[in-house]
C-alpha positions in Angstrom: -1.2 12.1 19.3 -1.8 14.5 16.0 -3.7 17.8 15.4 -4.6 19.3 13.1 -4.3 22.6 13.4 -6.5 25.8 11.9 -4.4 28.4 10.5 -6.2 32.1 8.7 -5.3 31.9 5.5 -5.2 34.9 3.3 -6.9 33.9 -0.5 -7.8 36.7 -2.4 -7.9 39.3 0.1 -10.6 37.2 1.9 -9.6 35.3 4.7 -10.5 31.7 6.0 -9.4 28.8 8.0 -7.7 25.7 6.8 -5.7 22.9 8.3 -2.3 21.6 8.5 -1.1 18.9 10.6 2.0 16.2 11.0 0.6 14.0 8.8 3.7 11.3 9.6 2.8 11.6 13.7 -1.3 11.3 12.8 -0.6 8.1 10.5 1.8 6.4 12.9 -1.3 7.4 15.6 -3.9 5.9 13.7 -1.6 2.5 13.8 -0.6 2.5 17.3 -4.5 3.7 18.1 -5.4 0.3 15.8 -2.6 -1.8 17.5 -4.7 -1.3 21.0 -7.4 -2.2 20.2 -6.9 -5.7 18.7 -5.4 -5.2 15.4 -2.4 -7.1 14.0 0.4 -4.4 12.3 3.1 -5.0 10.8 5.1 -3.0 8.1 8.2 -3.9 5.4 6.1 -6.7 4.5 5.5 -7.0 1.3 2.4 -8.3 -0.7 3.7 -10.3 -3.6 0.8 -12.1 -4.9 -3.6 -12.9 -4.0 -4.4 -16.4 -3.4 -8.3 -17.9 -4.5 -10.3 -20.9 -3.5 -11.6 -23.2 -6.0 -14.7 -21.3 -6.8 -12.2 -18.0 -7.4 -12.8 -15.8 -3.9 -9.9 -14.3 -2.6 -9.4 -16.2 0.4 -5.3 -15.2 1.5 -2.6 -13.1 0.3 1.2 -14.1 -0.8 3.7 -11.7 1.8 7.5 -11.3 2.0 9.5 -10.0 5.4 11.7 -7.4 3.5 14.0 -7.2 6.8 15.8 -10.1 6.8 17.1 -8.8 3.0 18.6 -6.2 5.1 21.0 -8.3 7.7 22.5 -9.7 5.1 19.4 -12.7 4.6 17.5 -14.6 2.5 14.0 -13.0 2.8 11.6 -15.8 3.2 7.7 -16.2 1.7 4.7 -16.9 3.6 0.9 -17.1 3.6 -1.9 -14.7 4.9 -5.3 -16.6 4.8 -8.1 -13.9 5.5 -12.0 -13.6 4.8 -11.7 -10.8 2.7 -9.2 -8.5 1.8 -9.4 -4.6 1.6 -7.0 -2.7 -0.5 -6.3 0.8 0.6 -2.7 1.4 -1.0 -3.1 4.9 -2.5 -0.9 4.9 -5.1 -0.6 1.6 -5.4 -3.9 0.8 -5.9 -3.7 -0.7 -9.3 -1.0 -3.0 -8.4 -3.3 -4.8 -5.7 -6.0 -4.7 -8.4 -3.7 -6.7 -10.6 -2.6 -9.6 -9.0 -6.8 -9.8 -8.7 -7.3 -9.6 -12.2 -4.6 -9.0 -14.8 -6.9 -7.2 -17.2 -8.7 -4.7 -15.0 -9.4 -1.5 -16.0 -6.5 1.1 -13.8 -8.5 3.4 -11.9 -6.4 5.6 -10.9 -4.5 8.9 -12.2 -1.3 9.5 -10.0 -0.6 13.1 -10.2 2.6 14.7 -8.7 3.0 17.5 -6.5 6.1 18.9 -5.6 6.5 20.9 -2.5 9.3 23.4 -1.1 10.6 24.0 2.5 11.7 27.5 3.1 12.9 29.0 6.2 10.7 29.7 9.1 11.3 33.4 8.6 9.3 33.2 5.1 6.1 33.3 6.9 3.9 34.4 9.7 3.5 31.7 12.6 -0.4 31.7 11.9 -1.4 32.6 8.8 -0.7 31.9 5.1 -1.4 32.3 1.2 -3.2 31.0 -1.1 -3.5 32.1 -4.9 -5.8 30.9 -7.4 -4.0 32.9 -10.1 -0.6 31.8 -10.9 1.2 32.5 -13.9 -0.4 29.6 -15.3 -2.9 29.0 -13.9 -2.2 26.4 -10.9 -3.2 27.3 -7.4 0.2 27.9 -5.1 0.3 27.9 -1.3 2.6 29.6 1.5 1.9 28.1 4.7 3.6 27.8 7.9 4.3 23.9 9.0 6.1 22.8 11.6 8.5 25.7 12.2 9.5 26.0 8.6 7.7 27.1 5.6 6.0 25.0 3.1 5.4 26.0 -0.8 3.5 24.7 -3.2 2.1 22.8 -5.2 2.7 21.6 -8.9 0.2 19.2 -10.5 1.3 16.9 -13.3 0.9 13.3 -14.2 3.5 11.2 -13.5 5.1 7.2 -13.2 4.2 5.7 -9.8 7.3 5.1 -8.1 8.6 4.6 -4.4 10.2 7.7 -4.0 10.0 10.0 -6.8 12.1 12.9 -7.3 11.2 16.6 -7.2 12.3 18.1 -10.5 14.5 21.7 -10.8 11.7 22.7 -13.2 9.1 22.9 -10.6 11.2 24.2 -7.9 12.0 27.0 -10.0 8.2 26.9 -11.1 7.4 27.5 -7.3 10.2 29.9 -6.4 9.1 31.8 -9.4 5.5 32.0 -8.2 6.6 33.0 -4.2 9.1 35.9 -5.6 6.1 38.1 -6.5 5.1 38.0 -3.6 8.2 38.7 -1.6 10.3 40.3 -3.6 11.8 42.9 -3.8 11.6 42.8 0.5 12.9 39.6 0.9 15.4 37.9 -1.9 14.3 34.4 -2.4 16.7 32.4 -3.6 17.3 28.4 -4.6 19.8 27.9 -1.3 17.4 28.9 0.6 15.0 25.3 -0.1 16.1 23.6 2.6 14.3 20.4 1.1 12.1 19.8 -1.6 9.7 16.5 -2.3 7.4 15.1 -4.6 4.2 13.5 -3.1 2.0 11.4 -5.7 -2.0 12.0 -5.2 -4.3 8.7 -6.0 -6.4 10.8 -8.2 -9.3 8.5 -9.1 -11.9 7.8 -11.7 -15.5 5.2 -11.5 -14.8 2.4 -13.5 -18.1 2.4 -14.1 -18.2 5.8 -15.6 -17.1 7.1 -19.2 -13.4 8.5 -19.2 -14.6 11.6 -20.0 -16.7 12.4 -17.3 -13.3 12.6 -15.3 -11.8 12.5 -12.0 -14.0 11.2 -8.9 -13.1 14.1 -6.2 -13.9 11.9 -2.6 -13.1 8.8 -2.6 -14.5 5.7 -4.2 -15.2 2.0 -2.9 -15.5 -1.1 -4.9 -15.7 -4.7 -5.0 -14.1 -7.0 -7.5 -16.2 -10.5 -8.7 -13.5 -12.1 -6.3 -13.9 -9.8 -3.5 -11.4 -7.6 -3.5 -12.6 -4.5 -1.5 -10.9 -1.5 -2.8 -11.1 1.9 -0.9 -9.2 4.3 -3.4 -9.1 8.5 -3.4 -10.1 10.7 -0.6 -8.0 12.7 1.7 -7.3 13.6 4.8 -10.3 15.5 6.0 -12.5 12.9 5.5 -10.4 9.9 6.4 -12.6 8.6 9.4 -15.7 8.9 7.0 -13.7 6.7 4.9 -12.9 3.9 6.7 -16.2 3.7 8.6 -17.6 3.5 4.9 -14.8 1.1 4.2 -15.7 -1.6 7.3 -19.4 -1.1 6.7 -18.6 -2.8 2.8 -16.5 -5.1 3.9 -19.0 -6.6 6.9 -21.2 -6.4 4.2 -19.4 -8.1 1.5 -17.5 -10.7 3.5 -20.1 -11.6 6.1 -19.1 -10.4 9.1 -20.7 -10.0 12.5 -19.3 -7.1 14.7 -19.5 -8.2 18.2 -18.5 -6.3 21.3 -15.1 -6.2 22.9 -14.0 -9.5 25.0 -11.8 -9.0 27.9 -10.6 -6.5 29.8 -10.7 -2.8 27.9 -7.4 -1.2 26.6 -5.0 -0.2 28.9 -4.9 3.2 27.8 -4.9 6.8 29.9 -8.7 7.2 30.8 -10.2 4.1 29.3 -12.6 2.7 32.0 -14.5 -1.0 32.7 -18.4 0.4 33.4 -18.7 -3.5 34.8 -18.0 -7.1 35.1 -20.5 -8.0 32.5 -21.0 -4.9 30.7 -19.5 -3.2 27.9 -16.3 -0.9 28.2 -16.6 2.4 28.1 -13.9 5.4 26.9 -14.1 8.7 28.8 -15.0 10.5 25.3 -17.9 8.1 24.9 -17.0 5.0 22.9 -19.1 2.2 23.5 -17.0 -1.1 22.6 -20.4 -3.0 21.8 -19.1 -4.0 18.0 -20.8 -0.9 16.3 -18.6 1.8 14.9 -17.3 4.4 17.0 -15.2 6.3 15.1 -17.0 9.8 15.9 -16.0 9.0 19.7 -13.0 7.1 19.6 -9.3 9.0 20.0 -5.9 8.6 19.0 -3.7 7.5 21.5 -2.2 10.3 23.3 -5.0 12.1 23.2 -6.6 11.3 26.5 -4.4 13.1 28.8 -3.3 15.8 26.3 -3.7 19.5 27.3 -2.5 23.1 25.9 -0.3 23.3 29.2 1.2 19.6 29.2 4.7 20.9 27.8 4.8 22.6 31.1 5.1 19.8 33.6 7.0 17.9 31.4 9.7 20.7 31.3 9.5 21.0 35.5 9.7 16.5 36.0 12.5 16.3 33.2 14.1 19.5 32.7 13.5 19.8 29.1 13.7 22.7 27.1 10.6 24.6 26.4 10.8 24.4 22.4 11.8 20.5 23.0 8.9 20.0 25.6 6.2 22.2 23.3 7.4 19.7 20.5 6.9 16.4 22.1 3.3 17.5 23.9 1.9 18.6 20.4 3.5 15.6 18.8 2.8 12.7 21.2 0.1 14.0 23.4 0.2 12.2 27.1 2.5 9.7 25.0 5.3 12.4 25.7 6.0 10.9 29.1 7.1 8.2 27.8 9.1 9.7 25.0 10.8 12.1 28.0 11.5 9.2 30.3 13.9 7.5 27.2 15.5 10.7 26.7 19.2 10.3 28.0 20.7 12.9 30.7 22.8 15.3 29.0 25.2 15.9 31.7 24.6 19.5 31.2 22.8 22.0 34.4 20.3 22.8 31.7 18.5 21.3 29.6 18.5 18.0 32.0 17.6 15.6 29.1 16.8 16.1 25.2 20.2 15.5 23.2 18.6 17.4 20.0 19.2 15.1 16.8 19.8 18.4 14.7 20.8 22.0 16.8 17.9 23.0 14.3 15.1 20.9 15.6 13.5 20.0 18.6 13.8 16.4 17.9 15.7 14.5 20.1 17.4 11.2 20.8 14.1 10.0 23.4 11.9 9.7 19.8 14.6 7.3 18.4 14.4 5.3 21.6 10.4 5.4 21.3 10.0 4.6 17.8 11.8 1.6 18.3 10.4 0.2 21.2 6.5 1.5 21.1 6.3 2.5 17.5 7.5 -0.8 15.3 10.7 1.6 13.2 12.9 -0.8 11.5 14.8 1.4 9.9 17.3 4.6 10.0 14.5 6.1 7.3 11.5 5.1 9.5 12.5 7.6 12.0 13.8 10.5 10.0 10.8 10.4 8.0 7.9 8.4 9.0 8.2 8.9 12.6 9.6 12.7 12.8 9.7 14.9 9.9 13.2 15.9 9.7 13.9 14.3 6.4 10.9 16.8 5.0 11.8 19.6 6.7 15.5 19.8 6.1 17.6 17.4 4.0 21.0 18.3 5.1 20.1 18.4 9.0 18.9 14.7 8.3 22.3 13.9 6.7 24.0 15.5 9.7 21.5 13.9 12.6 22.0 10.5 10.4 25.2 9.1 12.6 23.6 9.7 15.8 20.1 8.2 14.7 21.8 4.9 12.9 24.1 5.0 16.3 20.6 4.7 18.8 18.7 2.2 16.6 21.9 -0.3 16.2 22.3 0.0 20.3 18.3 -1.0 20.3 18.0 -3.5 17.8 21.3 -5.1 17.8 22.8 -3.9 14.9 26.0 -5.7 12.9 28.5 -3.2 11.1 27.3 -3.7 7.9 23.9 -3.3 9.1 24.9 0.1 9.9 26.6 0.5 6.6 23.4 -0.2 5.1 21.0 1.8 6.7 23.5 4.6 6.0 23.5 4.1 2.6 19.9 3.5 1.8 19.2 6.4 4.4 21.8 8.8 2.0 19.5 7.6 -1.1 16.1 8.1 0.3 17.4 12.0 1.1 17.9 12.8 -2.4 14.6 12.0 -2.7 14.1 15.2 -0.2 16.1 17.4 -2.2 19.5 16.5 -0.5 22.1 18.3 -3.4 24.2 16.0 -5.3 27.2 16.9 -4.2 26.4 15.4 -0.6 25.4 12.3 -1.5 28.8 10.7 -2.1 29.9 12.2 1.5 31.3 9.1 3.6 30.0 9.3 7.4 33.4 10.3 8.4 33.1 13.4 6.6 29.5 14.0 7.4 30.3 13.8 11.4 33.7 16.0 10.4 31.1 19.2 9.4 31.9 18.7 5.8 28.4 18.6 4.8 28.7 23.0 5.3 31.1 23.0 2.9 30.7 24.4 -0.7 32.4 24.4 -4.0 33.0 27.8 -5.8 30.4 27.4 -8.0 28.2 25.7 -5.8 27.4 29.0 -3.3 24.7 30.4 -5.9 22.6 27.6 -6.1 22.7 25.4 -2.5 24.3 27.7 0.1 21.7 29.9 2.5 24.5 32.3 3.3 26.8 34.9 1.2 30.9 33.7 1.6 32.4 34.9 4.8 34.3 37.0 2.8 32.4 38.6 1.3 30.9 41.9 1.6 27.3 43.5 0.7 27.3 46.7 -0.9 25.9 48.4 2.1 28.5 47.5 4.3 31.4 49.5 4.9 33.8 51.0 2.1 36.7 50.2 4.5 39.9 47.6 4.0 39.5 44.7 5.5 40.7 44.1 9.0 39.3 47.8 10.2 36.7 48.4 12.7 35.5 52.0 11.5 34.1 53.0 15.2 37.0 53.4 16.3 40.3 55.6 15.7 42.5 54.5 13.1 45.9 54.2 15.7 43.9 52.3 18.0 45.1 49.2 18.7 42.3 47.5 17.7 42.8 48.4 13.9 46.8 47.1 14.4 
């Protein structure tokens, strides 16, 4: 289960509410939410061509299984047949749009926007910052997300690529911006960006429309002469509205006839059967009679989710309280089950939770659950796509890395060079996140040896989040080293 959560957030002097939310636990919701109520999901499947009929409809799609590639396989081709095919691919709209027709007009504008995770301590727990007048221009926000704090955002036209890179020049752009407001208080510095990432935003535009009259703000459904239904733009606010708008065109274009739910009703917390021949009904008043619900149905988890549900979970499985707080708000009622594949820690206290990262509350019962309930394939899949570590901080993830690789290969079976490869394509994706250069060469052996801490000379200035040990501010002490000034100098303490 996923909130999203109203925060006060200070613009101008004025305030208001806005919303943040774990966007990686609300997508993977919607999925699983999908996945129980008939649909077919799959992921690392790629599309690799559209297949017409003889009177040029779209009538099946051209897939490869990516995952055999990665035991060391020959990744094989198959065939999707379908009635129609929607094309929801964000950034990748255009590419979908292509194998349609090679000479379409591209409709959309990929923009970049790079955002910075600074310490929790950089902001209050509930409220944040938004300025309209930046040096330049560009709007910036401070917010705090997910125990950390989030900065941002630059907005520039860019390539669209799998993972692209957040550049120094809009760090700095964004470090620049936050110092006015900090400084001279707090001293914001570069090793103090625990990760920093570059999302690309499906900025779109109406084919049918004149260039000039530019970028469509919502979202924007079409349909190509073959039938491609494409659902491009939007955002998160209005993502329901979207896809309600989306099935409506595409029962519309490809003839469909919504019909009410056969069989017994999900077996979900709270879903009840009003009758042998009657429709099933959802405790939050979905009707499963074949028209939309989507104003009434709930993610999973949601059902048996309350404010106090970290509490039992912390007295039935001895969890700690930031760990238990973590997995309610995460999971909802799926947090049971997330608790009950948590490994005993042989410790009086906390009973189970091994943390991936001392700094997080994630632990190793969300590697377990991913796995078996939630379709991750991959080391990445969990430390980014499942939890949030990669995005929050990029050297935790390198550090929780062994241990997560270690859970998934005693899961799904995994050979030694399996393992070697999800490390190193795990290492890659993380300088992505911001990971420093300097760590990606590390070997897992060094990694699990605490050698991911340790900095060059000239490194300190520009990754580290400490001074030296060594060294000493200008308000400490003018005494030698080795003295404890409290207390007399022939004490023998000071010898």
């Amino acid at each position: 289960m996923a909130r999203i959560e109203f925060r006060c957030v200070e613009q101008e002097a004025n305030p208001r509410q806005d919303g943040a939310h774990n966007d990686s636990r609300m997508n993977v919701s919607l999925a699983m939410t999908a996945a129980l109520y008939g649909a077919t999901v799959v992921n690392h499947l790629e599309v690799t061509d559209l297949e017409k009929d003889a009177n040029g409809r779209l009538n099946g799609a051209r897939v490869r299984d990516l995952l055999p590639e990665r035991n060391g396989q020959k990744s094989s081709e198959f065939r999707i047949r379908a009635k129609g095919i929607i094309n929801a691919t964000g950034p990748f709209t255009d590419s979908i749009r292509k194998m349609d027709d090679q000479e379409v007009q591209e409709i959309v504008a990929p923009s970049s926007g790079v955002h910075v995770i600074l310490p929790g301590y950089y902001s209050p727990a509930n409220m944040g910052l938004i300025d309209p007048s930046t040096s330049d221009g560009r709007v910036i926000f401070f917010l705090p997300w997910q125990g950390n704090t989030i900065a941002g955002t630059t907005d520039a036209a860019c390539p669209v690529e799998q993972n692209p890179i957040a550049g120094e020049a809009e760090i700095d752009w964004i470090l620049n911006e936050v110092r006015g407001y900090l400084q001279p208080d707090i001293n914001v510095r570069r090793g103090d960006v625990l990760a920093a990432w570059s999302g690309i935003r499906p900025l779109v535009r109406d084919p049918s429309k004149a260039k000039s009259e530019g970028l469509v703000r919502n979202h924007l459904i079409t349909t190509s002469p073959s039938g491609l239904l494409t659902c491009s733009g939007g955002k998160w606010t209005t993502y329901r509205q979207m896809a309600e708008e989306t099935v409506d065109a595409a029962i519309a274009t490809f003839s469909l006839r919504p019909s009410p739910l056969s069989g017994p009703p999900p077996r979900v917390a709270g879903i009840v059967q009003t009758g042998p021949n009657t429709v099933h009904a959802a405790p939050d008043g979905a009707d499963l009679d074949g028209s939309c619900q989507t104003h009434r149905v709930r993610l999973l988890g949601a059902h048996g989710f309350s404010q106090t549900l970290f509490i039992p979970l912390i007295q039935h499985y001895g969890l700690e309280t930031e760990v238990a707080r973590h997995l309610a708000t995460a999971y909802g009622d799926r947090a049971w089950t997330v608790a009950a594949l948590c490994a005993p820690t042989d410790a009086r206290f906390p009973v189970r939770g091994r943390r991936l990262s001392a700094l997080y509350p994630f632990v190793d019962g969300e590697v377990r659950y991913a796995v078996r309930h939630e379709y991750a394939q991959t080391a990445v899949d969990v430390i980014a796509r499942r939890t949030r570590l990669a995005f929050l901080n990029a050297q935790a993830a390198l550090e929780a890395l062994p241990g997560v690789i270690d859970l998934m290969a005693g899961e799904l079976g995994w050979s030694v060079q399996r393992r070697e490869r999800e490390w190193g394509d795990a290492v890659t994706f993380l300088t992505s996140m911001g990971l420093p250069k300097n760590k990606v060469g590390l070997t897992r052996k060094q990694v699990e040896k605490g050698e991911v801490g340790k900095w060059e000379d000239e490194e300190y200035g520009l990754y580290a989040r400490h001074d030296k040990p060594a060294e000493t501010l200008e308000s400490d002490s003018g005494g030698s080293v080795g003295r404890n000034p409290g207390i007399a100098r022939d004490a023998s303490a000071n010898k």
